[in-house]
MMTF fields as JSON, N, C-alpha, C and O atoms, coordinates in Angstrom:
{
  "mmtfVersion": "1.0.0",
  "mmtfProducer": "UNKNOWN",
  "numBonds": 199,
  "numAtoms": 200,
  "numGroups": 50,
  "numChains": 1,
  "numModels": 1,
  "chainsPerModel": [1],
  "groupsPerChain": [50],
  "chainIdList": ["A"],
  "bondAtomList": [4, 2, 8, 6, 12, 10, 16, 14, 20, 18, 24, 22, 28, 26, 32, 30, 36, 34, 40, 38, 44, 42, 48, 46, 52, 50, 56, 54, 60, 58, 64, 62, 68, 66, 72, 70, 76, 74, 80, 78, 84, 82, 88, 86, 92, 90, 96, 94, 100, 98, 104, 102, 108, 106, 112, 110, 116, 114, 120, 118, 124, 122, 128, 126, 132, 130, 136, 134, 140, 138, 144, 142, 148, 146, 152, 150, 156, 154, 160, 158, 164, 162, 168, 166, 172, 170, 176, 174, 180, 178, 184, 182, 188, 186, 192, 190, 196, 194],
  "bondOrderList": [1, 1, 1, 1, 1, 1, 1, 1, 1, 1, 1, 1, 1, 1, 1, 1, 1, 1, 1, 1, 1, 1, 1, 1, 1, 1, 1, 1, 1, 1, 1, 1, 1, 1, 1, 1, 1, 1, 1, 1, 1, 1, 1, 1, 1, 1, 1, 1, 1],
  "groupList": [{"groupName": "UNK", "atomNameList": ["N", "CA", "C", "O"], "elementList": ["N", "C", "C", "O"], "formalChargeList": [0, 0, 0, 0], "bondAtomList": [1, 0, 2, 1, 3, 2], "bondOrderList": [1, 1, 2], "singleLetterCode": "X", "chemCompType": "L-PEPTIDE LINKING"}],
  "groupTypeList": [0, 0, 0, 0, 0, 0, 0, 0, 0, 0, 0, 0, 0, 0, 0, 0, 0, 0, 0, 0, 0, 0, 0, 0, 0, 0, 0, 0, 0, 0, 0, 0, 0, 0, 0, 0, 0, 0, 0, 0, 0, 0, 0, 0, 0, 0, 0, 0, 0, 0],
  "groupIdList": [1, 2, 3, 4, 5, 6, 7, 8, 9, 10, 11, 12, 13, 14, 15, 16, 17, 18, 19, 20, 21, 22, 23, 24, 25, 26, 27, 28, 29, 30, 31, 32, 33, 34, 35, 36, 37, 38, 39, 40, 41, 42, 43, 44, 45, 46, 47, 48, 49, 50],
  "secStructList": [7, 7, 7, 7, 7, 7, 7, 6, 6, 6, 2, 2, 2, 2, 6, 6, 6, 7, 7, 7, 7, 7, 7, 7, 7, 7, 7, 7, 3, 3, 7, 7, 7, 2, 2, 2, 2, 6, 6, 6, 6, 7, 7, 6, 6, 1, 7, 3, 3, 7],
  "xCoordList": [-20.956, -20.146, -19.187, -19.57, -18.015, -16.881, -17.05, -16.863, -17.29, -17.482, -16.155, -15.43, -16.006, -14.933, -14.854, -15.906, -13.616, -13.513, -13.339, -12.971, -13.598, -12.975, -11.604, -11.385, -11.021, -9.472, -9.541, -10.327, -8.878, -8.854, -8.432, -8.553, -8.106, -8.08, -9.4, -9.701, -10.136, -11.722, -12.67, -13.777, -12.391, -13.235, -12.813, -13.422, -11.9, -12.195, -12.108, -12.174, -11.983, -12.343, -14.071, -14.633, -14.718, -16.073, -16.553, -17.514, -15.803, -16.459, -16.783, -17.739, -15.979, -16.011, -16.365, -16.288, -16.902, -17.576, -16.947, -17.3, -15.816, -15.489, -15.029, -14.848, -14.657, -13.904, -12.826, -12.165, -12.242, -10.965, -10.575, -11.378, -9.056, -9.072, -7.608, -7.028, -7.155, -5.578, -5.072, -5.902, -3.847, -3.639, -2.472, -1.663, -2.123, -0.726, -0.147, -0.643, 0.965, 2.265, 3.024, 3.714, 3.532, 5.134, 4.391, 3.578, 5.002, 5.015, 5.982, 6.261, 6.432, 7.994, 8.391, 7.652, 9.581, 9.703, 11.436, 12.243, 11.65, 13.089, 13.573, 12.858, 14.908, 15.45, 15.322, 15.999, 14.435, 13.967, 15.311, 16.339, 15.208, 16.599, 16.223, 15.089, 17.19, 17.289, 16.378, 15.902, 16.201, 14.953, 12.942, 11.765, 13.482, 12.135, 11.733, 10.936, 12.998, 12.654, 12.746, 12.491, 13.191, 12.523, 11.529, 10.95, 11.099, 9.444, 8.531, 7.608, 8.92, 7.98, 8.439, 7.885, 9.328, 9.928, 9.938, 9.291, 11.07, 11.364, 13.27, 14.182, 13.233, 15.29, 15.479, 14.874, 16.241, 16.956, 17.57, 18.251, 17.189, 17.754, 16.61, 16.741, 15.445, 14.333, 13.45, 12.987, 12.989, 12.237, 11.092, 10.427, 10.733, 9.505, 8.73, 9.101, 7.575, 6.987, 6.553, 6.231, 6.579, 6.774, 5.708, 5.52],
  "yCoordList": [8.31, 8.407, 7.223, 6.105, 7.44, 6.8, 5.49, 5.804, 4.472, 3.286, 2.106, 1.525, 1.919, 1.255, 0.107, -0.512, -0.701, -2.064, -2.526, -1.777, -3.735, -4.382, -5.462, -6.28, -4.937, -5.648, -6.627, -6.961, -7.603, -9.712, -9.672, -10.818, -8.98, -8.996, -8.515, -9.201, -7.307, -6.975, -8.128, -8.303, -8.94, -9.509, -10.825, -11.852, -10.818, -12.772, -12.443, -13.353, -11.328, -10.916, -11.218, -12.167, -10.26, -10.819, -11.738, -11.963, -12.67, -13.687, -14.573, -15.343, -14.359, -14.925, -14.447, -14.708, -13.435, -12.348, -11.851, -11.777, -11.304, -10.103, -9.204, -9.411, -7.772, -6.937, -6.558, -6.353, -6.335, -6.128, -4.468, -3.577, -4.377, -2.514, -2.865, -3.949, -1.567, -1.193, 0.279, 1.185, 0.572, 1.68, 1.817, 0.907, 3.04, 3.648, 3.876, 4.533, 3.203, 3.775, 4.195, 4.706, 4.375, 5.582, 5.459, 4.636, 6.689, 7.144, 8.295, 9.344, 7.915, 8.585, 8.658, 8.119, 9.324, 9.019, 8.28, 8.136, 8.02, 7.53, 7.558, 7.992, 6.988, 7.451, 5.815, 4.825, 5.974, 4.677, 3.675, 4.154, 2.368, 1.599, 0.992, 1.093, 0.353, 0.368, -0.759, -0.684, -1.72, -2.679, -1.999, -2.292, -1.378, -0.82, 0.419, 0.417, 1.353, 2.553, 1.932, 2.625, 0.443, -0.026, -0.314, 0.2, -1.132, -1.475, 0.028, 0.201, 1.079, 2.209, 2.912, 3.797, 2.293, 3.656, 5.089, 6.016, 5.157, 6.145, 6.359, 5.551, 7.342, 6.858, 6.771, 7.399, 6.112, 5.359, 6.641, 7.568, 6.429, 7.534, 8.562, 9.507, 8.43, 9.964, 9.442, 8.319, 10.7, 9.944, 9.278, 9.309, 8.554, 7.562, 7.954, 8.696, 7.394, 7.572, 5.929, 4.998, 5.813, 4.467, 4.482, 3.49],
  "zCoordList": [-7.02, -5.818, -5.763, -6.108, -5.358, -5.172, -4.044, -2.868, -4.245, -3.85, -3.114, -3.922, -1.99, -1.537, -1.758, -1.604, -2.209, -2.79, -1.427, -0.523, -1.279, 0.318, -0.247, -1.14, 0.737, 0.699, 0.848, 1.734, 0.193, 0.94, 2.663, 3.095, 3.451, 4.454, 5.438, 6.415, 5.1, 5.907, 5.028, 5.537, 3.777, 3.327, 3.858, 3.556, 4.555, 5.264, 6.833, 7.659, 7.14, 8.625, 8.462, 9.01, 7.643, 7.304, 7.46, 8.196, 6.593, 6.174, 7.565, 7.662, 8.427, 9.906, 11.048, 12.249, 10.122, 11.486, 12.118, 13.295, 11.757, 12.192, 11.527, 10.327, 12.174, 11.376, 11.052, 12.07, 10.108, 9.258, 9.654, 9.931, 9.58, 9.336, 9.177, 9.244, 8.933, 8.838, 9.493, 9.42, 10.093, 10.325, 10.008, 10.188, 9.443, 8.893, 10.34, 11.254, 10.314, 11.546, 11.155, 12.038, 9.898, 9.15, 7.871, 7.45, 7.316, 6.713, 6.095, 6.676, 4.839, 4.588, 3.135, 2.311, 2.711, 1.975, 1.619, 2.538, 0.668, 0.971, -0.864, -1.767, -1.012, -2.554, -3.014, -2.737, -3.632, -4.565, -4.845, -5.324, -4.529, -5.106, -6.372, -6.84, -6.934, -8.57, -9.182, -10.315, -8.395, -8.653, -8.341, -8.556, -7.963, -7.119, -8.845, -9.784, -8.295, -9.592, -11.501, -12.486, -11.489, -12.779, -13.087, -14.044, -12.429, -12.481, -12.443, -13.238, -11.412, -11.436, -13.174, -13.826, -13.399, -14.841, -14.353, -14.84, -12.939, -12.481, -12.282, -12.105, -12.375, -11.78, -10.983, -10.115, -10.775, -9.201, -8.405, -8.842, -7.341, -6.407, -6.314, -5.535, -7.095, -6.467, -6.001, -6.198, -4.957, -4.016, -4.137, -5.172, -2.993, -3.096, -2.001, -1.091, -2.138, -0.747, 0.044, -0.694, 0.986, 1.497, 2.546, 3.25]
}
């Protein structure tokens, strides 16, 4: 079974006793710019998801 890593953020909420979380507020997609779509080894201009 698929096992959750803890993020450096719920793991030093932890560490101090308390708890960590995250919540998605957007979600989208948009046309990749040209620094972004090199590193992926994608072409510039298709979409991404963000």
């Amino acid at each position: 079974m698929y096992q959750r890593q803890p993020d450096a953020w719920g793991a030093e909420a932890a560490a101090r006793g308390r708890r960590g979380g995250q919540r998605i507020v957007h979600a989208g997609e948009i046309a990749t710019p040209a620094e972004i779509a090199e590193c992926l080894g994608i072409t510039e201009g298709e979409d991404g998801a963000v």
